[in-house]
DOTOR-314453 format. One record per residue (C-alpha): residue in one letter; z, y, x. Coordinates in steps of 0.25 Angstrom, whole numbers. Last residue first. Example, Ala and Ser with C-alpha at 12.3 -4.5 7.8 and 13.67 -1.06 7.14 Angstrom:
! DOTOR-314453
+----+-------+-------+-------+
! aa !    c3 !    c2 !    c1 !
+----+-------+-------+-------+
!  S !    29 !    -4 !    55 !
!  A !    31 !   -18 !    49 !
+----+-------+-------+-------+
END
This chain:
! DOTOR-314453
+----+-------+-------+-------+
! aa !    c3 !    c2 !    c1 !
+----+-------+-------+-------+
!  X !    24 !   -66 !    63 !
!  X !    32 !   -64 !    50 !
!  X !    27 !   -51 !    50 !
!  X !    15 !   -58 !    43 !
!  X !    21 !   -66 !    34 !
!  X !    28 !   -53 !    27 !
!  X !    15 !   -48 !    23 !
!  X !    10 !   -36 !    29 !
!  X !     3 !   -28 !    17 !
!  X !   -12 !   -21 !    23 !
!  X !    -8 !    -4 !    21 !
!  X !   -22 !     0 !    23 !
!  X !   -26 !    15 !    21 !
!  X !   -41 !    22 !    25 !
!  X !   -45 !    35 !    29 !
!  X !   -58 !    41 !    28 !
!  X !   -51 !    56 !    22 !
!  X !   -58 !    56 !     8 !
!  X !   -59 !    40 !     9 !
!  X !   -44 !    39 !     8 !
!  X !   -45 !    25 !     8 !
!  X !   -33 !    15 !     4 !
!  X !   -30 !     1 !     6 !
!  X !   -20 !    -9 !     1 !
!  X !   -26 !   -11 !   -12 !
!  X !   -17 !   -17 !   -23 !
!  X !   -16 !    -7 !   -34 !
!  X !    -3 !    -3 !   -29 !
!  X !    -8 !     0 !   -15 !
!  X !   -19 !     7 !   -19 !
!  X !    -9 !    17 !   -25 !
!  X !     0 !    17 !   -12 !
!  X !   -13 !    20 !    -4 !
!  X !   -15 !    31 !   -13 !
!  X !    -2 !    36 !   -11 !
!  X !    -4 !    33 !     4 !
!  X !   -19 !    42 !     3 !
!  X !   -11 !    54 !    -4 !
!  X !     0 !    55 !     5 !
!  X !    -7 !    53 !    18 !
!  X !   -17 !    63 !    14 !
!  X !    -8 !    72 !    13 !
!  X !     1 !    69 !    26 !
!  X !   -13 !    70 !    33 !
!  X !   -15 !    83 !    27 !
!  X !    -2 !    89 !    30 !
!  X !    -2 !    83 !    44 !
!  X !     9 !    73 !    49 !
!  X !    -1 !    62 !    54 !
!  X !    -1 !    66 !    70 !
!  X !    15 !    66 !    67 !
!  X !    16 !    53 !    62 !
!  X !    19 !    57 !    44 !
!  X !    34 !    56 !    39 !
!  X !    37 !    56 !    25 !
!  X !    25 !    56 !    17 !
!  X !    27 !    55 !     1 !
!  X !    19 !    48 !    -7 !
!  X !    17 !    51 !   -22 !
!  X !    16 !    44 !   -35 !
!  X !    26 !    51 !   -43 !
!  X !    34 !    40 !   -45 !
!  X !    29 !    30 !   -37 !
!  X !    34 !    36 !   -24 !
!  X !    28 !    34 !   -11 !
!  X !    34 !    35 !     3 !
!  X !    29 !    40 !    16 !
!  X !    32 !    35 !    31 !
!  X !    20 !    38 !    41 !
!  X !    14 !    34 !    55 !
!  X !    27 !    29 !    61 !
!  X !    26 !    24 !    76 !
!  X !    30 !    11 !    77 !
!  X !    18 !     8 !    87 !
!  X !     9 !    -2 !    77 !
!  X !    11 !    11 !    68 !
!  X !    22 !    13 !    57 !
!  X !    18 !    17 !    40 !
!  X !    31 !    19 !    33 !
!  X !    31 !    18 !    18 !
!  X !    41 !    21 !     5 !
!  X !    36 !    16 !    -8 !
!  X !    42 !    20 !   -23 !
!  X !    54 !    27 !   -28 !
!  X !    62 !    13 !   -31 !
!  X !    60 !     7 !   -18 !
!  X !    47 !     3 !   -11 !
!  X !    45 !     1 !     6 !
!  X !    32 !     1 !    14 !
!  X !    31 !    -2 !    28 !
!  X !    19 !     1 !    33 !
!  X !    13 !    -4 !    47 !
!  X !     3 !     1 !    56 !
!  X !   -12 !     6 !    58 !
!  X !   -19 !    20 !    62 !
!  X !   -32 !    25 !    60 !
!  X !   -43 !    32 !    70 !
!  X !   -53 !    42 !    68 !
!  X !   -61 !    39 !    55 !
!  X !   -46 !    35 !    47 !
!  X !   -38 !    22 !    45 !
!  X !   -24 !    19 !    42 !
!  X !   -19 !     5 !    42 !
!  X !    -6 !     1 !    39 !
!  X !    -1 !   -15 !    39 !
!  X !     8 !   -16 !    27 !
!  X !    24 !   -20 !    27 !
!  X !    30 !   -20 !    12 !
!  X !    43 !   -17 !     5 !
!  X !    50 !   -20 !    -4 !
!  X !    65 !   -12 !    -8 !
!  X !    60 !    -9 !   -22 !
!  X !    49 !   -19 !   -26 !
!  X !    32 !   -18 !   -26 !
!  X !    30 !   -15 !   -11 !
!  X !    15 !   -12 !   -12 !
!  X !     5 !   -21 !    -7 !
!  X !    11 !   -33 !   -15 !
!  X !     1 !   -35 !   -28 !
!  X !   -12 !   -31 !   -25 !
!  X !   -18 !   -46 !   -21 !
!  X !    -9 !   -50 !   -33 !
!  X !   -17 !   -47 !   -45 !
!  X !   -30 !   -50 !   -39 !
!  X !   -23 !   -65 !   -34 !
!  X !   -20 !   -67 !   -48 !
!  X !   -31 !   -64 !   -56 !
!  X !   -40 !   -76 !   -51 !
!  X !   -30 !   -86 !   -51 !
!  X !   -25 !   -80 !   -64 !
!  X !   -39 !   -79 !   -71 !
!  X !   -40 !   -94 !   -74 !
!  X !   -25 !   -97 !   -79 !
!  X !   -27 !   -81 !   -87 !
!  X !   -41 !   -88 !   -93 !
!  X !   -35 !   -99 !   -98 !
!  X !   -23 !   -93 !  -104 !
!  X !   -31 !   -83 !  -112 !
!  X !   -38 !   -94 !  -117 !
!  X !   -25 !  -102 !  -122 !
!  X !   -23 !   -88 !  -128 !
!  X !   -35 !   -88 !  -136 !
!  X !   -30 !   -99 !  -148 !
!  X !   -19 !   -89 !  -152 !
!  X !    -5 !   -96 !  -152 !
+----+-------+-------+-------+
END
């Protein structure tokens, strides 16, 4: 056995308390299995206003499928994403919402969303428009309640 892995071993046991919670503080924003899926407080800002709610996002084979809904039940969007060819597709927009540019901008700010997801950040900003995406995970404790 080569006389530097004892110190390859010794820095790993000191790194990994360090390295872990890094490694795991991404890990769980997106659902990672077929058939998963994952709850997340939704809040949309802008200059003039904003809007809040609940996502439920669900994953299968093709790739991500999400509803964002309202405090009042009413449904703000549904689109899904496919990891294929990397692109979101908007399946029914609230009816103040459902202009071509706003449906645009939708689509490009949620694949991006989707993208800072993955790598562990749950918010996005679309600094070009002012607005701002947060998709905060619910966890299964908290509904609970």
């Amino acid at each position: 056995m080569p006389r530097y892995s004892k110190w390859i071993r010794v820095v790993l046991l000191v790194l990994m308390p360090v390295l872990l919670p890094l490694v795991a503080a991404g890990q769980g924003l997106l659902p990672s299995a077929d058939g998963q899926e994952r709850l997340y407080n939704v809040r949309i800002e802008m200059e003039k206003g904003g809007m809040t709610g609940v996502c439920m996002m669900l994953r299968d084979s093709t790739g991500l499928h999400g509803s964002v809904v309202n405090e009042f039940g009413v449904g703000l969007m549904s689109f899904s994403y496919t990891f294929g060819d990397d692109k979101v597709r908007l399946h029914s927009v609230f009816g103040k919402m459902d202009k071509w540019y706003i449906r645009r901008t939708l689509r490009r700010d949620l694949r991006r969303l989707v993208h800072a997801m993955r790598d562990g950040s749950a918010t996005y900003t679309n600094d070009r428009r002012g607005i701002r995406y947060a998709f905060t995970p619910i966890n299964e404790d908290d509904t609970a309640r």
